[in-house]
Structures are given as C-alpha cells and as structure tokens.
Backbone as JSON Lines, residues from 0, in Angstrom:
{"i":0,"aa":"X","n":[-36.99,-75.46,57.62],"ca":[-35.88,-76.2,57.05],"c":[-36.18,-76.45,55.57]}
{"i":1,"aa":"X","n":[-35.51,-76.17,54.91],"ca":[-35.13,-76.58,53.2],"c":[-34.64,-77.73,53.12]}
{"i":2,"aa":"X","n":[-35.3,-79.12,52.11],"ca":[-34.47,-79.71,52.08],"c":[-34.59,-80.13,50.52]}
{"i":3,"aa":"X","n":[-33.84,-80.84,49.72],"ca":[-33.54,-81.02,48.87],"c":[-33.41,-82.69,48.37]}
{"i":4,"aa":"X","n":[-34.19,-83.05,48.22],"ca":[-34.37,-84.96,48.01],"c":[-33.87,-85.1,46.76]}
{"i":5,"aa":"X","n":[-33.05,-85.96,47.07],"ca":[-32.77,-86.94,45.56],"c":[-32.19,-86.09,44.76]}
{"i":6,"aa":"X","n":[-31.23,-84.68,45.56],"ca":[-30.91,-83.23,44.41],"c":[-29.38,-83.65,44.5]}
{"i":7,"aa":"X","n":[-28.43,-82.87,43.84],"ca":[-27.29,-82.99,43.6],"c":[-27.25,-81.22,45.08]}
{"i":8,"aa":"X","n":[-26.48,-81.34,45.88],"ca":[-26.16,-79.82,46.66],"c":[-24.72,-79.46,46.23]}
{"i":9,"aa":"X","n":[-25.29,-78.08,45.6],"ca":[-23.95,-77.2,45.22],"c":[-23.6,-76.35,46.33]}
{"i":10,"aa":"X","n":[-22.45,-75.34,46.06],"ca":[-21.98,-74.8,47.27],"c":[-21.42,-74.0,46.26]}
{"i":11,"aa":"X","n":[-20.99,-72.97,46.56],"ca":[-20.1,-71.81,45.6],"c":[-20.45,-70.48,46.62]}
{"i":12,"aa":"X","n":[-18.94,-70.52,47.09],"ca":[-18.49,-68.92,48.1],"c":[-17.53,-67.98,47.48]}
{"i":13,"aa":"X","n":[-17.16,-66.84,47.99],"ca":[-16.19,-65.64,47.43],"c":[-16.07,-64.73,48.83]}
{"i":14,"aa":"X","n":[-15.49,-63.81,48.19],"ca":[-15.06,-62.4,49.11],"c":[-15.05,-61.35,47.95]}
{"i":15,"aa":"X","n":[-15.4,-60.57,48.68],"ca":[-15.58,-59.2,47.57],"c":[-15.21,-57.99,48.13]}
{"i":16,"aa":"X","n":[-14.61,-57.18,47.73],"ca":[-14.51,-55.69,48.38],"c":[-15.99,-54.89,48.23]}
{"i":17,"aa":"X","n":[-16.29,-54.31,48.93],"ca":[-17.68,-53.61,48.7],"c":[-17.27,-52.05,48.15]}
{"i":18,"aa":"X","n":[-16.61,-51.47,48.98],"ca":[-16.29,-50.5,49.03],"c":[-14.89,-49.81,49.76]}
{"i":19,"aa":"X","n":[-14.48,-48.64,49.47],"ca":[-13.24,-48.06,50.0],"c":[-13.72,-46.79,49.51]}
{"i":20,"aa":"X","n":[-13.75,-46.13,50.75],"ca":[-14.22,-44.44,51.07],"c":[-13.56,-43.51,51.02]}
{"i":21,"aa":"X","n":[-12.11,-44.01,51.87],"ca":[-11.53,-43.47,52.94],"c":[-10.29,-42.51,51.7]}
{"i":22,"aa":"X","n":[-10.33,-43.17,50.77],"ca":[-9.62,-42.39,49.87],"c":[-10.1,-41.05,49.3]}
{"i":23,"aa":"X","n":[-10.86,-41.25,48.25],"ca":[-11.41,-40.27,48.04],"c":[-12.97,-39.66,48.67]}
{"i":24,"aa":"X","n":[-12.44,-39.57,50.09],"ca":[-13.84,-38.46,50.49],"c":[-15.51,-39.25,50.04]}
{"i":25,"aa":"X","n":[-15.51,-40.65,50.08],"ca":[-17.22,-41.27,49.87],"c":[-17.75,-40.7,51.2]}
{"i":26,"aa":"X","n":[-19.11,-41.36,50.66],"ca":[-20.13,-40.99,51.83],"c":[-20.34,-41.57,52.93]}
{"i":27,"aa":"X","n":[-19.48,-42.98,52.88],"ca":[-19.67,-43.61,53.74],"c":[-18.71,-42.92,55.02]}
{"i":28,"aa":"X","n":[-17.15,-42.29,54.62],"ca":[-16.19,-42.22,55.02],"c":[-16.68,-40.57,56.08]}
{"i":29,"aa":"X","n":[-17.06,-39.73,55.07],"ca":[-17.64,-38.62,55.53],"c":[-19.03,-38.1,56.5]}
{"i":30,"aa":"X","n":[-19.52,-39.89,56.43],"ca":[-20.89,-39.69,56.83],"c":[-22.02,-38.81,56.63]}
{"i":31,"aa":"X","n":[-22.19,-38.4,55.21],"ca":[-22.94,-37.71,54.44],"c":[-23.38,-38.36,53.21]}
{"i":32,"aa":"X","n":[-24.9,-38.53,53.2],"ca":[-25.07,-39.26,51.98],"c":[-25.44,-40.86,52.54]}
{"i":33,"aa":"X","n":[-25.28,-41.34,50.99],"ca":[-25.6,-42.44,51.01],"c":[-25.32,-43.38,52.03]}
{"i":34,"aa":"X","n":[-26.27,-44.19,53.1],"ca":[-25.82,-44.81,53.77],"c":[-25.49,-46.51,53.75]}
{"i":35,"aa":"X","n":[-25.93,-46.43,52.63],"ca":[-26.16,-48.33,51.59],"c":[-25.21,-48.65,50.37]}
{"i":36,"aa":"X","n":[-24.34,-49.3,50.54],"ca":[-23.66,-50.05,49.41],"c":[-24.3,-51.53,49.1]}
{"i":37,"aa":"X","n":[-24.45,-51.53,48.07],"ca":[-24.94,-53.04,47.12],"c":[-23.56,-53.53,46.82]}
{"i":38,"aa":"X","n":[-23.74,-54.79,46.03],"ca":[-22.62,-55.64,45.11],"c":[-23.38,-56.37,44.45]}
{"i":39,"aa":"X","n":[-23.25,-56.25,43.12],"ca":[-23.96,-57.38,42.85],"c":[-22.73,-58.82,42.4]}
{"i":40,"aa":"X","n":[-23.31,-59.94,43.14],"ca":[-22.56,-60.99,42.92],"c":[-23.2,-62.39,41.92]}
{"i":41,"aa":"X","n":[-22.88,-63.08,41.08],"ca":[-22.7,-63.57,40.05],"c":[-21.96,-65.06,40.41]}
{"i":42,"aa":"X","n":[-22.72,-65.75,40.79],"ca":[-22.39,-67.13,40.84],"c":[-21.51,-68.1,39.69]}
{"i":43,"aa":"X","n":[-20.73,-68.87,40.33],"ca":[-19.86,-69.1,39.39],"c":[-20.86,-69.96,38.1]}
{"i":44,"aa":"X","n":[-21.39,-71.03,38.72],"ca":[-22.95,-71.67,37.42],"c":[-23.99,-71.05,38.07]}
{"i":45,"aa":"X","n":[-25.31,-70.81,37.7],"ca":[-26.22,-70.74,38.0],"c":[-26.93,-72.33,39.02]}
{"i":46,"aa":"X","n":[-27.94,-71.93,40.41],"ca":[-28.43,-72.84,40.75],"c":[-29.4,-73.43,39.94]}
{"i":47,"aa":"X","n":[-29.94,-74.44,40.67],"ca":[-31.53,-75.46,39.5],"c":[-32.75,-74.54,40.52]}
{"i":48,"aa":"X","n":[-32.37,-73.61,42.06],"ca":[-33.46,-73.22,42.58],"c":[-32.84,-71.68,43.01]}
{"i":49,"aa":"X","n":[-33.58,-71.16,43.91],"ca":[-32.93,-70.08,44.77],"c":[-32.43,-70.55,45.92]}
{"i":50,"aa":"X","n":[-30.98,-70.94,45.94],"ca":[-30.32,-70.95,46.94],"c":[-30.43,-70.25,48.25]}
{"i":51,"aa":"X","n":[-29.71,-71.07,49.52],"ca":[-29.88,-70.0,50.77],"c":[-28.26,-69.18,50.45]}
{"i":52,"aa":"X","n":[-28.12,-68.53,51.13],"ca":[-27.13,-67.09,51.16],"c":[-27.14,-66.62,51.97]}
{"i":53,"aa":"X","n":[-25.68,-66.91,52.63],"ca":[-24.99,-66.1,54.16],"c":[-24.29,-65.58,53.6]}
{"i":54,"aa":"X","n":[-23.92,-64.06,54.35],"ca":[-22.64,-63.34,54.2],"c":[-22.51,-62.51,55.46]}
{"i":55,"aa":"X","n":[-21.2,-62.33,55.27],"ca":[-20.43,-61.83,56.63],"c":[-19.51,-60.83,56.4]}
{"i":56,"aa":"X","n":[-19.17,-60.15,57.73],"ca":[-18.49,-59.25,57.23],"c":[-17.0,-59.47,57.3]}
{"i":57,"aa":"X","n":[-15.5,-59.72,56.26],"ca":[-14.38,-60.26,55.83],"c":[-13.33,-59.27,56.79]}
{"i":58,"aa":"X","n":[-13.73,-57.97,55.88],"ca":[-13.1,-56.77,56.89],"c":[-13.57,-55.78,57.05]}
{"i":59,"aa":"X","n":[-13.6,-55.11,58.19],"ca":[-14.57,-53.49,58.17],"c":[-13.37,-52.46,58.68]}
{"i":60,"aa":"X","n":[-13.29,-51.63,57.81],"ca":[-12.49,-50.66,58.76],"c":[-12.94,-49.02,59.46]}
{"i":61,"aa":"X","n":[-13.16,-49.1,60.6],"ca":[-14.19,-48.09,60.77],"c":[-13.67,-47.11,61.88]}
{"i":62,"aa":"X","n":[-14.06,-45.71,61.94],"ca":[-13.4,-44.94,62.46],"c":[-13.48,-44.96,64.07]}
{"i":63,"aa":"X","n":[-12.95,-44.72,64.67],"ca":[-13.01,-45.0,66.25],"c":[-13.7,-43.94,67.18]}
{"i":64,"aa":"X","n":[-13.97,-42.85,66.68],"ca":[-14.6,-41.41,67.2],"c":[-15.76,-41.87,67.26]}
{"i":65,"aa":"X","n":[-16.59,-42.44,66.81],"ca":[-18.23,-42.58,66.76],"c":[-18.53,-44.88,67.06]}
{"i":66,"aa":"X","n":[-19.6,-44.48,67.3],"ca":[-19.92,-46.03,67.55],"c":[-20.42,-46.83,65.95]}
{"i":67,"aa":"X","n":[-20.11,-48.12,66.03],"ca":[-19.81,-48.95,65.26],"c":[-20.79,-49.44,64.89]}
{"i":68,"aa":"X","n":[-21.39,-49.2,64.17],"ca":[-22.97,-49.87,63.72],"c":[-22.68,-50.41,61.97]}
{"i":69,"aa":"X","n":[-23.37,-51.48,61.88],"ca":[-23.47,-52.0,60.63],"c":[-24.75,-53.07,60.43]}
{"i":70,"aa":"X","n":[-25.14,-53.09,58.99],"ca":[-26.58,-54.29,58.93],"c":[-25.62,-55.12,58.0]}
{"i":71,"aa":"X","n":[-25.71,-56.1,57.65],"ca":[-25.34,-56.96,56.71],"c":[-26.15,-58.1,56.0]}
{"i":72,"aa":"X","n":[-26.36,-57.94,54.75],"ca":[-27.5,-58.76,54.22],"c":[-27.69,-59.9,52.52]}
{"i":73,"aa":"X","n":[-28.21,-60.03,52.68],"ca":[-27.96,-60.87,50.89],"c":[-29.74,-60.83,50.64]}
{"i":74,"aa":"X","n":[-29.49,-60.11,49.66],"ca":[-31.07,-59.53,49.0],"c":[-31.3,-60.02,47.61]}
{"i":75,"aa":"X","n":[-32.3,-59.61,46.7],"ca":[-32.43,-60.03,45.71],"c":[-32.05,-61.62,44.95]}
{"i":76,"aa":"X","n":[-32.16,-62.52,45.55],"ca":[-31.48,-63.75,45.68],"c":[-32.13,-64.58,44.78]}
{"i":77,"aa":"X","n":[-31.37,-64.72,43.65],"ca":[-32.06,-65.45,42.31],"c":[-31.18,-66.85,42.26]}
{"i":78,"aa":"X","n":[-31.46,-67.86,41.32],"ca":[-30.32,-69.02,40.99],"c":[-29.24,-68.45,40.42]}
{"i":79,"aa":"X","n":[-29.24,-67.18,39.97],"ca":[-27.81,-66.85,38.83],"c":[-26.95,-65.85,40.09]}
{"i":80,"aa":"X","n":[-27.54,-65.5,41.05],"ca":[-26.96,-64.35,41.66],"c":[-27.32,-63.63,42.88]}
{"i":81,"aa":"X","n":[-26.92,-62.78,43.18],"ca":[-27.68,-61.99,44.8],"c":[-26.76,-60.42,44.87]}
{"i":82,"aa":"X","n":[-27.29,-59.69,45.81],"ca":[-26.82,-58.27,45.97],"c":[-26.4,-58.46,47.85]}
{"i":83,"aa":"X","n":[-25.23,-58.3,47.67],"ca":[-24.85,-57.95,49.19],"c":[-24.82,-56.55,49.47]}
{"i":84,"aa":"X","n":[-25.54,-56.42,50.82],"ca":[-26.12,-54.83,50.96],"c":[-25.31,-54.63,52.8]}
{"i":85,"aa":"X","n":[-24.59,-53.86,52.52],"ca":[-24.04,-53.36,53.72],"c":[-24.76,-51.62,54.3]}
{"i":86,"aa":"X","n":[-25.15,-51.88,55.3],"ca":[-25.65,-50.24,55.95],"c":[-24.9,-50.09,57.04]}
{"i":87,"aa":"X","n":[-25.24,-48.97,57.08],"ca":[-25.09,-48.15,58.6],"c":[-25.63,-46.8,58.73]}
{"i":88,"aa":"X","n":[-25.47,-46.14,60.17],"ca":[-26.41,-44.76,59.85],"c":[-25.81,-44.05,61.19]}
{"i":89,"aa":"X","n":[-26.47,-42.95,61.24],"ca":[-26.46,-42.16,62.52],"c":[-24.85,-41.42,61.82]}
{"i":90,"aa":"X","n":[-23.81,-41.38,63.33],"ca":[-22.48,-40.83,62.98],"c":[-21.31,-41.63,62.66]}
{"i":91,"aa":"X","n":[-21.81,-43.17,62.2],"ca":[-20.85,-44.12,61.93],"c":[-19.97,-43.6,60.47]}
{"i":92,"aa":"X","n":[-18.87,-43.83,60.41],"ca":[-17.93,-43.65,59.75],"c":[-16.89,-44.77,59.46]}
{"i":93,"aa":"X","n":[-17.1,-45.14,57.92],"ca":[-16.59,-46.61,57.41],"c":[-15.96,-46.14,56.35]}
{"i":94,"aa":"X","n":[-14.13,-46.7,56.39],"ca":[-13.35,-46.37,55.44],"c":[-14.0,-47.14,54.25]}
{"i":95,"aa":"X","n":[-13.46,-48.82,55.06],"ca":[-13.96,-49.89,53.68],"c":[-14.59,-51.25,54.53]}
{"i":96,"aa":"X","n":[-14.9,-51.71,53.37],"ca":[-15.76,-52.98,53.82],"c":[-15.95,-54.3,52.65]}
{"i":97,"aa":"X","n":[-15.34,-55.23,53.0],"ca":[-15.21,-56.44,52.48],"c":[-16.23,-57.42,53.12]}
{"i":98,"aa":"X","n":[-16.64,-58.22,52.21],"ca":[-17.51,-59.14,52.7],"c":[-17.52,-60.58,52.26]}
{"i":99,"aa":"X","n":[-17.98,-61.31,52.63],"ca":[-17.6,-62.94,52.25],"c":[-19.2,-63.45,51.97]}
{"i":100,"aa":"X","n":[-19.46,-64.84,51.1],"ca":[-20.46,-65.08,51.29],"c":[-20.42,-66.71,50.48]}
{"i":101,"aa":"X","n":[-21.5,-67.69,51.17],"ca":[-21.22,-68.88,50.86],"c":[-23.13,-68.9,50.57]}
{"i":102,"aa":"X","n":[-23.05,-69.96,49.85],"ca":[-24.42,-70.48,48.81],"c":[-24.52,-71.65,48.77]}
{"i":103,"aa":"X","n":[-25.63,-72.43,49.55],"ca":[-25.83,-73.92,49.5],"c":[-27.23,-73.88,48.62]}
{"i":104,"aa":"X","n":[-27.34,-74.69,47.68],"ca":[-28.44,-74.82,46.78],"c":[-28.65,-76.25,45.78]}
{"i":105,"aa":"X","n":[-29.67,-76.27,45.36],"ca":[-29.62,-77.19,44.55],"c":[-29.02,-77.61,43.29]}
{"i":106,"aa":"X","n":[-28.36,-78.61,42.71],"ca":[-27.26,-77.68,41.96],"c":[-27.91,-79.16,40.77]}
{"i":107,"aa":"X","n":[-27.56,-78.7,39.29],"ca":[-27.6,-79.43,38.13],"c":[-26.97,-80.76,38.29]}
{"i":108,"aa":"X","n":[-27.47,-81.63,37.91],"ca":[-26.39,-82.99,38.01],"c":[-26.45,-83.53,36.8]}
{"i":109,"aa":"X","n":[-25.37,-84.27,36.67],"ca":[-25.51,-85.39,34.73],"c":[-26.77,-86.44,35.1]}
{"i":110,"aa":"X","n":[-27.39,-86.75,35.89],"ca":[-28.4,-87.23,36.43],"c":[-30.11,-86.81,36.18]}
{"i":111,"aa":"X","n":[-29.93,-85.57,35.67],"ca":[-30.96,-84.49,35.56],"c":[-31.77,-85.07,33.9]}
{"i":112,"aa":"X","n":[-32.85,-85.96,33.94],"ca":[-33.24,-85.61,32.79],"c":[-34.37,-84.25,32.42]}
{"i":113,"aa":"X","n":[-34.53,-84.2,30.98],"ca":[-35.23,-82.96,30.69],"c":[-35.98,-84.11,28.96]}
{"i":114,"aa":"X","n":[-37.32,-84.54,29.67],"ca":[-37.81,-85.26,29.12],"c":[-38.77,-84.51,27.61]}
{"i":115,"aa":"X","n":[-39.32,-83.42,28.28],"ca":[-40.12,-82.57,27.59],"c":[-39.5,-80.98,27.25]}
C-alpha cells in the first residue's frame, strides 16, 4: 500500500485512441509485424512523485476469425507522464484500440513550502 501523509492527492484521467489499422493495412490489422503499440501520455500538471496508473481497455475492435488476446499496461511511469502499451500475438487481428487511464498521486499544494 502507498500512502501519502499530510500530501495534497491529485487525480488526472483521459482516453486516447491508440491505434486504427483496419484502414490502411497496419500490422496490427494484418497480423504481420509489429505486435506492440505505445502512447505516450502527458499529464495535465506534472505529479510531486510517481503516481500509480491504471488503464483499461475503452474500445477494442477485433476480428472474429481468430481468438482474442490482448496485454494492457502503463510503463515508463514518471510524475510528468507514462506510455500505454497495448499487445497481442499469435493470429489475433485488431482493427483499433482505445484506451482509458486514471492517475492517483501526490499532487503540489499552495501549502508546499520550498525553504531551501
């Protein structure tokens, strides 16, 4: 458990499109190639620490011929930002993929001195 004494707790969520395949022939769509899309996401202020970071998946649209596999993750996780990383593998086939993600952290307050 994380906890945060005597801190101000921020919160700052979104939705993002990751990707869309299905148009022009990607790799995800064709199942050739790359099997990893990133995002990098950009917090609206920066935290005072490294925040925790959930994300989920918003919408997936995926082809029905093959089985449905996906990882979903929040990597690189700094106070200013994080990379949402969507996979899959084998014969899965993904038009597009939207994702959501919420950030509880320690957040700046008018309370905050900076003595030195």
């Amino acid at each position: 458990m994380r906890k945060f004494p005597g801190a101000a707790l921020g919160v700052d969520q979104g939705t993002e499109d990751v990707f869309t395949d299905f148009e022009d022939g990607g790799d995800m769509w064709t199942g050739h190639g790359a099997r990893e899309r990133r995002k990098a996401v950009t917090f609206s202020e920066p935290f005072k620490s490294v925040p925790l970071v959930q994300v989920s998946l918003a919408l997936w649209d995926m082809d029905s011929q093959s089985n449905v596999r996906a990882d979903v993750a929040a990597e690189k996780v700094t106070p200013a930002g994080f990379e949402m990383v969507f996979r899959t593998w084998a014969d899965t086939r993904v038009a597009r993929v939207r994702m959501s993600w919420i950030a509880f952290g320690e957040a700046s307050s008018p309370d905050d001195w900076d003595l030195y």
